[in-house]
DRENDO-1510 file (C-alpha; in Angstrom, 1 decimal, always signed):
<recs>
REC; n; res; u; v; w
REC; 1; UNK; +31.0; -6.8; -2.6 .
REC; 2; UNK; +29.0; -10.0; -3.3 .
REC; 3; UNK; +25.5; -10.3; -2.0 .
REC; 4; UNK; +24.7; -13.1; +0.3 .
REC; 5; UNK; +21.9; -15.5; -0.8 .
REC; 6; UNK; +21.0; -16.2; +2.8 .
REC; 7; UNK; +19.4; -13.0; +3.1 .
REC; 8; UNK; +17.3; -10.8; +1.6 .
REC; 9; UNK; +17.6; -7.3; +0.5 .
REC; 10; UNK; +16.4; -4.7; +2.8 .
REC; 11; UNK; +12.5; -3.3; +1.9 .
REC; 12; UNK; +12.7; +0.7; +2.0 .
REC; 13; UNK; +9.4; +1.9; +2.2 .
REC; 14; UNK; +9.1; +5.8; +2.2 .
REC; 15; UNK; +5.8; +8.0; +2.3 .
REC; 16; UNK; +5.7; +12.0; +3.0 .
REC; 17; UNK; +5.5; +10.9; +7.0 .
REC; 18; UNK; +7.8; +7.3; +7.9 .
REC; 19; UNK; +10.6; +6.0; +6.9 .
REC; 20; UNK; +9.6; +2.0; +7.3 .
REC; 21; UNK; +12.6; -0.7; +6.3 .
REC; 22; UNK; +12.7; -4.8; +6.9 .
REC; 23; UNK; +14.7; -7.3; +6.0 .
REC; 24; UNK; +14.6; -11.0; +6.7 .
REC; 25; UNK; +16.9; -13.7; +6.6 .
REC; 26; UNK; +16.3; -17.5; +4.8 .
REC; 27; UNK; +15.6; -20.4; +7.0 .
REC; 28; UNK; +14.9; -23.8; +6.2 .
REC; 29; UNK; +12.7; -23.0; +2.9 .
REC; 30; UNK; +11.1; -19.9; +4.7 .
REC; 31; UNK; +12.6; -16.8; +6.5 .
REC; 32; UNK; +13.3; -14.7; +9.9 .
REC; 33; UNK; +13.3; -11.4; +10.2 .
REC; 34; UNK; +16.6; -10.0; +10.6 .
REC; 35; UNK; +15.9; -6.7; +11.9 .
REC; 36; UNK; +13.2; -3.6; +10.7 .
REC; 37; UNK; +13.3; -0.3; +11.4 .
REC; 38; UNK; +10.3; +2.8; +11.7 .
REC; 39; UNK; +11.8; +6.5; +11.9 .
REC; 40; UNK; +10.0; +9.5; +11.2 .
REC; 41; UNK; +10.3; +11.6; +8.3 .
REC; 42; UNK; +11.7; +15.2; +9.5 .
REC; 43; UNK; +9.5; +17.9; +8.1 .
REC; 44; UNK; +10.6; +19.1; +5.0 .
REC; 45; UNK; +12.3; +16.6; +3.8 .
REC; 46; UNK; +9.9; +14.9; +1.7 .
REC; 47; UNK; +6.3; +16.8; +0.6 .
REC; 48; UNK; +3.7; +15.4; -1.3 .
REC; 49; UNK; +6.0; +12.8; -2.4 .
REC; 50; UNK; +8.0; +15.4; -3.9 .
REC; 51; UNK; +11.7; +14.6; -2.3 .
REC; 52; UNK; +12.5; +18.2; -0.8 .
REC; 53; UNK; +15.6; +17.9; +1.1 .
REC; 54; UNK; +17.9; +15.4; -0.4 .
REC; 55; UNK; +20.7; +15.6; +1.7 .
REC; 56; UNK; +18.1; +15.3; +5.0 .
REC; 57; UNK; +16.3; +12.3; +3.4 .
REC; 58; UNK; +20.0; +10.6; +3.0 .
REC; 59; UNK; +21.0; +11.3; +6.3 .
REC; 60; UNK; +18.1; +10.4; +7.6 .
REC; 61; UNK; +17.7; +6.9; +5.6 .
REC; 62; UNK; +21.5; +6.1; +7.2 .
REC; 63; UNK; +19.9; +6.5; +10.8 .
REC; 64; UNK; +17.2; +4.2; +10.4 .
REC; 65; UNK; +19.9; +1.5; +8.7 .
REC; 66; UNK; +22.3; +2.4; +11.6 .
REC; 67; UNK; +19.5; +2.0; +14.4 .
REC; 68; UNK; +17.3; -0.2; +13.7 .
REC; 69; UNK; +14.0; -1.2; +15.9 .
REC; 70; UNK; +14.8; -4.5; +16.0 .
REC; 71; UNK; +17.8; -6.3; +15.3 .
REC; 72; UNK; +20.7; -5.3; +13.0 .
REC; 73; UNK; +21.1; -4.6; +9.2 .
REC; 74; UNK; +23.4; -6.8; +7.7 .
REC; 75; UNK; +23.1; -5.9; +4.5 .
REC; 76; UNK; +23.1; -2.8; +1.9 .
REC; 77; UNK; +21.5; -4.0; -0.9 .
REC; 78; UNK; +18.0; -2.4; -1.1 .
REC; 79; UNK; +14.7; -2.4; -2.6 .
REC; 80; UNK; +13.0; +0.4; -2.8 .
REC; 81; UNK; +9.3; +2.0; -3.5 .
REC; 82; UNK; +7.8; +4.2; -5.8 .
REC; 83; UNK; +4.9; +5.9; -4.8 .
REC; 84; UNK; +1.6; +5.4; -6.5 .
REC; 85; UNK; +1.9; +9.0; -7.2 .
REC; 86; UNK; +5.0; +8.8; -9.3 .
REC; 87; UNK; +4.0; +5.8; -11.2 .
REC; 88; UNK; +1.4; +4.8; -13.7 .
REC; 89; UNK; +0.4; +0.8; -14.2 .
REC; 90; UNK; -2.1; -0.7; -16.2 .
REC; 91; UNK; -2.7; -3.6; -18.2 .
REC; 92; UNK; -3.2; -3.2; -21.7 .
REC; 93; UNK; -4.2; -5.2; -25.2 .
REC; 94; UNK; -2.0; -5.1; -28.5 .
REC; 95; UNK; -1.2; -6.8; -31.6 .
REC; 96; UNK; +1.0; -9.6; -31.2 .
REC; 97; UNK; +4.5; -9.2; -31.8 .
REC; 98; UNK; +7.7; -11.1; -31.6 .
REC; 99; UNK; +9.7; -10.5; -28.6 .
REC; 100; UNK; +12.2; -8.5; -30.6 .
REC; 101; UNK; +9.7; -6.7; -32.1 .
REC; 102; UNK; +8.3; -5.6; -28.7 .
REC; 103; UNK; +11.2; -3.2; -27.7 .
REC; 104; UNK; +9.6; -0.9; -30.0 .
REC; 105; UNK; +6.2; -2.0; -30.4 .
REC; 106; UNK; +5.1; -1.9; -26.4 .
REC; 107; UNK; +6.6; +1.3; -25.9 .
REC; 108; UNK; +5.2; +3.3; -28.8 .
REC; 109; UNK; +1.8; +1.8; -27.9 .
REC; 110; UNK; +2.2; +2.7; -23.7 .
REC; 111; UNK; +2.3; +6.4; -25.5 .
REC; 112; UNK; -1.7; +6.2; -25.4 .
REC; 113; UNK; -1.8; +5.2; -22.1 .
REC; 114; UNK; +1.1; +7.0; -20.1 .
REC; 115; UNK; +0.5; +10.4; -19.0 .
REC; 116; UNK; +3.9; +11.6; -19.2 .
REC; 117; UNK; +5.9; +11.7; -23.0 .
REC; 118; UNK; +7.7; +8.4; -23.2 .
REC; 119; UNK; +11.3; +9.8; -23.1 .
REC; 120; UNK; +10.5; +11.0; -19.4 .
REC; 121; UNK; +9.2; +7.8; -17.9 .
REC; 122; UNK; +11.3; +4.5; -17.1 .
REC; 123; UNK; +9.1; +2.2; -19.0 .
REC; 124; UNK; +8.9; -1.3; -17.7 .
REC; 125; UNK; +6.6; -4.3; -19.4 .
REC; 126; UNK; +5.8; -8.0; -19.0 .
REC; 127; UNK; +3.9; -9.9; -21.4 .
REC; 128; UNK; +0.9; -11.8; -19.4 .
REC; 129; UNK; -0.5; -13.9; -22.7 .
REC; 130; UNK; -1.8; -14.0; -25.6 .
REC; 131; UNK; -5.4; -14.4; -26.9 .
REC; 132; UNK; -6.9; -14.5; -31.0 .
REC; 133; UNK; -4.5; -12.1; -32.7 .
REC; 134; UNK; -3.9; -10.1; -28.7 .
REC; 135; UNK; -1.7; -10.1; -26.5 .
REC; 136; UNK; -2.2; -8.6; -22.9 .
REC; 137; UNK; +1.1; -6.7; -21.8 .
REC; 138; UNK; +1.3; -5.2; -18.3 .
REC; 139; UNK; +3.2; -1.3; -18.1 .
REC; 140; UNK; +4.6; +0.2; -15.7 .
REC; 141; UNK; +5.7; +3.4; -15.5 .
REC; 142; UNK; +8.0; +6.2; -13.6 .
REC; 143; UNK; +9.0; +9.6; -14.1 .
REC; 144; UNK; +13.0; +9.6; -14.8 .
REC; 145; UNK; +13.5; +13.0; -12.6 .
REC; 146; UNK; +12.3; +11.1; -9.6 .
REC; 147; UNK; +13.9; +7.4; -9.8 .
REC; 148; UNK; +17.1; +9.1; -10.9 .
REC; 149; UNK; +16.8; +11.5; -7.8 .
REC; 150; UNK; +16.0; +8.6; -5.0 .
REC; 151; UNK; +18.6; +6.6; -6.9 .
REC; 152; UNK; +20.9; +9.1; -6.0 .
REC; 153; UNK; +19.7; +9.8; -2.3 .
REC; 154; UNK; +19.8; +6.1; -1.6 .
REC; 155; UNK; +23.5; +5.9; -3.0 .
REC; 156; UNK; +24.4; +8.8; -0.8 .
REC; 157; UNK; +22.9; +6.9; +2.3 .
REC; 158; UNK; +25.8; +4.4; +1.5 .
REC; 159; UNK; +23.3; +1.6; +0.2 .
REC; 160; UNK; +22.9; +0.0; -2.9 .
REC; 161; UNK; +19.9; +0.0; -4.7 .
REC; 162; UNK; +19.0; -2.9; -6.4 .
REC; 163; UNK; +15.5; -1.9; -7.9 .
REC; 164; UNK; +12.8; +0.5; -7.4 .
REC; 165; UNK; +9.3; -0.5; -7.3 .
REC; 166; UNK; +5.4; +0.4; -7.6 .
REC; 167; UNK; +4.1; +0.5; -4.0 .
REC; 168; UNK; +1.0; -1.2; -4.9 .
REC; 169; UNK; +3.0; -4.5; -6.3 .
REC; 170; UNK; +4.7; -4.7; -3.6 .
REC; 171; UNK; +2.2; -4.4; -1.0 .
REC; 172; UNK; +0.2; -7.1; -3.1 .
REC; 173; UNK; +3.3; -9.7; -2.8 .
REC; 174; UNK; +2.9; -9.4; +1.0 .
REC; 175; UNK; -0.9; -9.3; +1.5 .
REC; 176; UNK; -1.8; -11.8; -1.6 .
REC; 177; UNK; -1.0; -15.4; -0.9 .
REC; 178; UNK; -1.6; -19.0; +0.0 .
REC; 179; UNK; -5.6; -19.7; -0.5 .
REC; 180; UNK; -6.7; -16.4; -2.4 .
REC; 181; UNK; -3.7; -16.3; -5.3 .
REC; 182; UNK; -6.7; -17.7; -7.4 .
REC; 183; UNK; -9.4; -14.8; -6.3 .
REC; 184; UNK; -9.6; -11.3; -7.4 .
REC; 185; UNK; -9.0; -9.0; -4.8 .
REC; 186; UNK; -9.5; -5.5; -4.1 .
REC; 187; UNK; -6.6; -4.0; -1.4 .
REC; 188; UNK; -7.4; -0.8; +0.1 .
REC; 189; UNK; -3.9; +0.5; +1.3 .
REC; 190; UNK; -5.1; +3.2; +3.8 .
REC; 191; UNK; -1.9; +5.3; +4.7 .
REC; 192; UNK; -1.7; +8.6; +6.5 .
REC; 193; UNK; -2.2; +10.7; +3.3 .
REC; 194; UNK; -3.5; +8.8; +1.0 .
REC; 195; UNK; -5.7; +5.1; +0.2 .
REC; 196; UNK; -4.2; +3.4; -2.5 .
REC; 197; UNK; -6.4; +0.9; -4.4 .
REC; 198; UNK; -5.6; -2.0; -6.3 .
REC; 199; UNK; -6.6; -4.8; -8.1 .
REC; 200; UNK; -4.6; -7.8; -7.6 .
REC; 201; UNK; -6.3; -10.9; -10.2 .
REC; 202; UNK; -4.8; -14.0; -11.4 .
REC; 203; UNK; -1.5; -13.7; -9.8 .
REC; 204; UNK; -1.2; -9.9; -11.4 .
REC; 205; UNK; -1.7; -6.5; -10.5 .
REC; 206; UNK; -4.4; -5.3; -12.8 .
REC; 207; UNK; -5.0; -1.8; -11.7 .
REC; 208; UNK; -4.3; +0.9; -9.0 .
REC; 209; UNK; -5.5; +4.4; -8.4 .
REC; 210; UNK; -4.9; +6.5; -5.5 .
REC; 211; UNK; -7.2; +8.9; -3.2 .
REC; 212; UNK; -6.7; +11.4; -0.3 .
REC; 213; UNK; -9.2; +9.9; +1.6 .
REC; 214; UNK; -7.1; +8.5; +4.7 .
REC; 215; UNK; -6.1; +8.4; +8.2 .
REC; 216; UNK; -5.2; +12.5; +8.3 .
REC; 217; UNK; -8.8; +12.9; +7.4 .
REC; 218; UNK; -9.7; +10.7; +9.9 .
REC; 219; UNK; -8.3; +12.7; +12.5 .
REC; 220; UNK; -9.1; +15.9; +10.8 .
REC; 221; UNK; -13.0; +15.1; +10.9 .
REC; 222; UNK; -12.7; +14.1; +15.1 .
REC; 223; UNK; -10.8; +17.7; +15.6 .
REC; 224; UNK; -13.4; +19.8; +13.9 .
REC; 225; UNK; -16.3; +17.7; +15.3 .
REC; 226; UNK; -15.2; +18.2; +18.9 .
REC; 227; UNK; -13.1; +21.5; +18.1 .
REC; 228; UNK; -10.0; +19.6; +19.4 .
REC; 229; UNK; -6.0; +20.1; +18.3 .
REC; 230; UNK; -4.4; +17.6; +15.7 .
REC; 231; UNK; -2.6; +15.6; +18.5 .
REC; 232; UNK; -5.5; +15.3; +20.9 .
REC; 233; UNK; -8.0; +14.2; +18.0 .
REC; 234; UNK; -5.5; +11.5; +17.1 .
REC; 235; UNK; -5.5; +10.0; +20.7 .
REC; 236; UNK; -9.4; +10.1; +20.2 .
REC; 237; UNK; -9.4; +8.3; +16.5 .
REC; 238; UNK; -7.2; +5.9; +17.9 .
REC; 239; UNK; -9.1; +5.0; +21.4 .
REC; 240; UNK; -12.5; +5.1; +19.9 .
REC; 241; UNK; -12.3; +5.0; +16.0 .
REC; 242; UNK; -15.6; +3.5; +14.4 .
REC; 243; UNK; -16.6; +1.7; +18.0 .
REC; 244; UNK; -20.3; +2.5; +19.7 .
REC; 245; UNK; -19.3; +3.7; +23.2 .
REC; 246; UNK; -22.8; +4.7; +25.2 .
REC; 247; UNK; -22.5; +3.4; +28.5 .
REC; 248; UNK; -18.7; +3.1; +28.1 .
REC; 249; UNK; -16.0; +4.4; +30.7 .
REC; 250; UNK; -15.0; +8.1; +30.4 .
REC; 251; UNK; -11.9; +8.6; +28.0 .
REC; 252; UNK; -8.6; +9.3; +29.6 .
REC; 253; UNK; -7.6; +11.1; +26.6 .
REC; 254; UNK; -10.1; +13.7; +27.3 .
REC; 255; UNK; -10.4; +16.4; +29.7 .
REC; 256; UNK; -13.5; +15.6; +32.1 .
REC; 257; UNK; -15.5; +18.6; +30.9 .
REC; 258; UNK; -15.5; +17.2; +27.1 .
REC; 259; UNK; -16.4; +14.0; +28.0 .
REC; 260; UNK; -19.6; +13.8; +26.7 .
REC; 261; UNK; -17.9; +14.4; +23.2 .
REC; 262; UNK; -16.9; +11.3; +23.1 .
REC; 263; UNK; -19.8; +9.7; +21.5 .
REC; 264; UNK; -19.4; +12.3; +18.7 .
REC; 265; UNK; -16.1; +10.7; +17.5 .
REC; 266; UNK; -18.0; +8.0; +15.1 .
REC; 267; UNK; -20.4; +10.4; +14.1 .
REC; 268; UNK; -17.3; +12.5; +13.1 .
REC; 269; UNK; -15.7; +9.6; +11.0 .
REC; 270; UNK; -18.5; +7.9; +9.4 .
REC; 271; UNK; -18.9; +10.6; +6.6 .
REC; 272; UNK; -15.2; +10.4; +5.5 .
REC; 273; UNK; -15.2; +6.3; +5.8 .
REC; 274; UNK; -18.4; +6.3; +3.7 .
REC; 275; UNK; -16.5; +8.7; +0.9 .
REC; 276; UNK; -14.1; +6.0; +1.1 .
REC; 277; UNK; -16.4; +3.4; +0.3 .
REC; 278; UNK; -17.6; +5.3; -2.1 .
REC; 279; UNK; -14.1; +4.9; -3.9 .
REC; 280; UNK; -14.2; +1.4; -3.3 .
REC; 281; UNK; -17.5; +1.1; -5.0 .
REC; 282; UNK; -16.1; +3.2; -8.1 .
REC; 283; UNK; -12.7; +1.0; -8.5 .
REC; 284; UNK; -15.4; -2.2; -8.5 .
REC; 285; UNK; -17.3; -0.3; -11.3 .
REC; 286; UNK; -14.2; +0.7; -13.2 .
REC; 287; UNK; -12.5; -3.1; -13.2 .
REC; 288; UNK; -16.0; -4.7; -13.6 .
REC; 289; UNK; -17.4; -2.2; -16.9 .
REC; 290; UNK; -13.6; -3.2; -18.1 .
REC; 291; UNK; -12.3; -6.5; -17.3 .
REC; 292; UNK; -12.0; -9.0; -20.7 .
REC; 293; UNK; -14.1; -11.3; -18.5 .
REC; 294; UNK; -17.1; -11.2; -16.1 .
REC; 295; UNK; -14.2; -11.2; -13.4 .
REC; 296; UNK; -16.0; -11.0; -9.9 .
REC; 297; UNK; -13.7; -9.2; -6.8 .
REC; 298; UNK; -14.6; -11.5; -3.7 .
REC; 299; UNK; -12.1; -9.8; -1.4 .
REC; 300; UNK; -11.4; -6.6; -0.3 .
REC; 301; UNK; -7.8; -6.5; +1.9 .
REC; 302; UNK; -7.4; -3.6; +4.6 .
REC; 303; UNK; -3.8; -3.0; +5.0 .
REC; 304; UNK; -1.9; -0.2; +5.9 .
REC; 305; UNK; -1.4; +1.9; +9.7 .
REC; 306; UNK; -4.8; +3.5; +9.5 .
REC; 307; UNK; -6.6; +0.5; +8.9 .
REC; 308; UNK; -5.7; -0.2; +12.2 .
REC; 309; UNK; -9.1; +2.3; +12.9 .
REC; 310; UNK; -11.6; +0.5; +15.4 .
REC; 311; UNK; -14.2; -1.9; +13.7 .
REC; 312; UNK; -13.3; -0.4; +10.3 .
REC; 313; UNK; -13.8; -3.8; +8.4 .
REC; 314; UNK; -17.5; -4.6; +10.0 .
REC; 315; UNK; -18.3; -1.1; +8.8 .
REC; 316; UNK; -17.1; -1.1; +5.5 .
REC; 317; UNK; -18.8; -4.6; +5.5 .
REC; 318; UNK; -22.0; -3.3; +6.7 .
REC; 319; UNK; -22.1; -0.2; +4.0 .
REC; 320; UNK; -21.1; -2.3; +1.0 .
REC; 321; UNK; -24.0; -4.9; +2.2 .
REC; 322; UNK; -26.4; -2.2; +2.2 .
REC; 323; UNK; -25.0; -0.8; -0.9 .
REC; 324; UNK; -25.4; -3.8; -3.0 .
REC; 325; UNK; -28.8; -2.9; -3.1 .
REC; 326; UNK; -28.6; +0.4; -4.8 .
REC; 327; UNK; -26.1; -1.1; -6.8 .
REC; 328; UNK; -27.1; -3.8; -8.2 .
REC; 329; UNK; -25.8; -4.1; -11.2 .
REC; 330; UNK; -22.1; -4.8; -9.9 .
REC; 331; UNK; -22.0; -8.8; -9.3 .
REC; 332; UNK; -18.7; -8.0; -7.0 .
REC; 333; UNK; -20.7; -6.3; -4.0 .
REC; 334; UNK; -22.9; -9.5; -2.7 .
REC; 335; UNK; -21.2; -11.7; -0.8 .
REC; 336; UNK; -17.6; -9.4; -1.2 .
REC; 337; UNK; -16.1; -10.5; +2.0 .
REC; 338; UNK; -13.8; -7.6; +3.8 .
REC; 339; UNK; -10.8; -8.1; +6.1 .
REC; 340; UNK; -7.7; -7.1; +7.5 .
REC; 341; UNK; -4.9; -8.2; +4.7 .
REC; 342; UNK; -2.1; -10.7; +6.7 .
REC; 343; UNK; +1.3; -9.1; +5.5 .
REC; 344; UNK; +3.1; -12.4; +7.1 .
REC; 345; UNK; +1.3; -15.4; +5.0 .
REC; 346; UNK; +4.4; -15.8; +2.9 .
REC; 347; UNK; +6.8; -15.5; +5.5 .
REC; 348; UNK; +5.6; -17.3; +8.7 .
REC; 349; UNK; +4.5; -21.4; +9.0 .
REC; 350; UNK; +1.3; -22.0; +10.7 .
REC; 351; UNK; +1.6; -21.3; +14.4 .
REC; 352; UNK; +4.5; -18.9; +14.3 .
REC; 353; UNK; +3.9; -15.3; +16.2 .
REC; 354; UNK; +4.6; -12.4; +13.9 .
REC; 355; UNK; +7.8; -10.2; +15.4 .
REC; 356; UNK; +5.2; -7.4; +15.6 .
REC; 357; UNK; +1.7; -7.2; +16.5 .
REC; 358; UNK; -1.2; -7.5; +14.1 .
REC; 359; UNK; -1.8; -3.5; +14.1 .
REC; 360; UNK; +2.3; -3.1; +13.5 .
REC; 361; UNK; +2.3; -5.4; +10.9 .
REC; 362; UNK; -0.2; -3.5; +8.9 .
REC; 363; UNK; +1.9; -0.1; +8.3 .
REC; 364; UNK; +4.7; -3.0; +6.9 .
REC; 365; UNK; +2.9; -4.2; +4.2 .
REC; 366; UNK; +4.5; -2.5; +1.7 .
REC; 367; UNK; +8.1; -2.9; +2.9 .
REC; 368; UNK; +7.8; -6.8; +3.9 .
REC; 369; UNK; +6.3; -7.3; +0.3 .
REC; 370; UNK; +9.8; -5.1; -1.2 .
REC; 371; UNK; +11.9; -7.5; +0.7 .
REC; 372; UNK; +10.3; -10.6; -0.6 .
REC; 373; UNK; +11.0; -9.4; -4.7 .
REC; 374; UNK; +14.5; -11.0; -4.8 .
REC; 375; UNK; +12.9; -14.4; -3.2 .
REC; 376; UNK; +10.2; -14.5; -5.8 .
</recs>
């Protein structure tokens, strides 16, 4: 079977809760989308990123390809994501070597570096440059047990697999483009389970961590606040989210005798968002105390479906402001500007409408960026 040029492979991005897939097709020098696809995970099938029921997850994976959202999959090439979980990336320094000499050199120093022994992990490396007698090499890395495992699920789903890849690199290929390739910027990936942050500088990913700080917690906080269930407090999160609402119309979402609990909801949230900043403020420290240069972050992406949280940016704005006080000694926090990330800069000309609205587009990140690897 020979893959056609025209289009792209399809982007399979897979968390503990969605199933999200894309693929586009080239036109004139830039693309369409072809068709994309959102199903939900069944329970049991995938926990904590841990890929429980194979033969569900295949089955499953086969339905979304089969019955798409939007248009129709016309391909069964695939690339696939890793989650930030599963993988370990970081930028390291070492002794300059020949490129020969590197298939042994880069993986025997990764050892320090890699949590997992060597002989477990797939071990991928690019050399960035070199600098005096250094050279700056950047590691990825990926536990065999579970590349060979989705490998095999993805096969099963009658697809062909063409790579697997870090989350975080490919959700900076979508959200990093156009003006700000030259700036440093800080994504904040905020899924249902988790916030992944990375560093994107230079044109490379620099640095990602992860955090269970995200939009379950979210709703979590609303249910205990206003001793509501799961489904009810999500409703709220979403109506309401980070919004001031005295002397706003009653909620439909509520019953009448809880609407005065309405004004509770951003009381609720502020305490987890500011834990979040929190981790923001900490990845700044991290990649400022141990950057090679006095590298400044001036942007800080929201992507992701539960950035899609009511006047999120203005408040993370407002608390990093007010932080940069306290904190003075990171140069990153003045002036760090903070907005929704823009998953379509690569793909649509200016004036085109995105296939899916602004909030969609956000949970897509991820998947449009693993659809665009083949066209970089």
């Amino acid at each position: 079977m020979f893959f056609d040029r025209r289009k792209t492979p399809l982007g399979l991005y897979l968390s503990d809760i969605s199933l999200k897939m894309i693929q586009f097709t080239r036109k004139r020098g830039g693309f369409s989308v072809q068709a994309y696809s959102d199903t939900k995970i069944p329970k049991g099938a995938v926990a904590g990123d841990v890929l429980s029921d194979p033969k569900l997850l295949s089955k499953t994976i086969r339905e979304a390809v089969d019955n798409p959202k939007f248009g129709k999959i016309t391909t069964p090439y695939v690339i696939a994501s890793v989650p930030e979980t599963k993988s370990f990336v970081r930028v390291i320094q070492m002794p300059i070597v020949s490129e020969k000499e590197a298939e042994e050199a880069v993986p025997w120093e990764a050892e320090a570096y890699v949590p997992l022994p060597i002989g477990q992990v797939y071990l991928d490396w690019v050399i960035l440059g070199q600098e005096g007698d250094k050279m700056t090499v950047l590691i990825t890395a990926c536990p065999k047990d579970y590349v060979d495992q989705f490998v095999s699920i993805i096969k099963e789903a009658k697809l062909i697999p063409l790579a697997l890849e870090v989350e975080s690199q490919a959700t900076a290929r979508s959200l990093v483009s156009g003006d700000v390739m030259g700036e440093t910027i800080l994504i904040a990936d905020i899924d249902t389970l988790r916030t992944s942050l990375i560093i994107f500088d230079k044109g490379i990913l620099q640095f990602t961590s992860s955090v269970p700080i995200a939009g379950n917690l979210f709703t979590e906080s609303i249910a205990k606040a206003l001793s509501l269930d799961m489904v009810l407090a999500e409703k709220m999160k979403r109506e309401t989210g980070l919004e001031d609402v005295d002397g706003k119309p009653a909620s439909p979402a509520l019953p009448a005798g809880r609407q005065a609990g309405r004004e509770t909801v951003k009381k609720a949230l502020i305490p987890v968002v500011k834990n979040l900043v929190d981790e923001i403020i900490n990845t700044i420290r991290f990649y400022e105390e141990h950057s090679a240069q006095d590298r400044k972050i001036s942007r800080l992406l929201l992507s992701g479906g539960s950035s899609k949280l009511k006047h999120l940016p203005s408040f993370i704005h407002e608390n990093l402001t007010h932080r940069a006080i306290a904190e003075h000694s990171l140069r990153s926090l003045p002036g760090l500007k903070v907005e929704l990330g823009n998953p379509w800069g690569k793909i649509l000309k200016a004036g085109q409408v995105p296939p899916l609205s602004r909030e969609d587009s956000l949970s897509y990140a991820t998947a449009i960026g693993l659809a665009l690897r083949e066209a970089e």
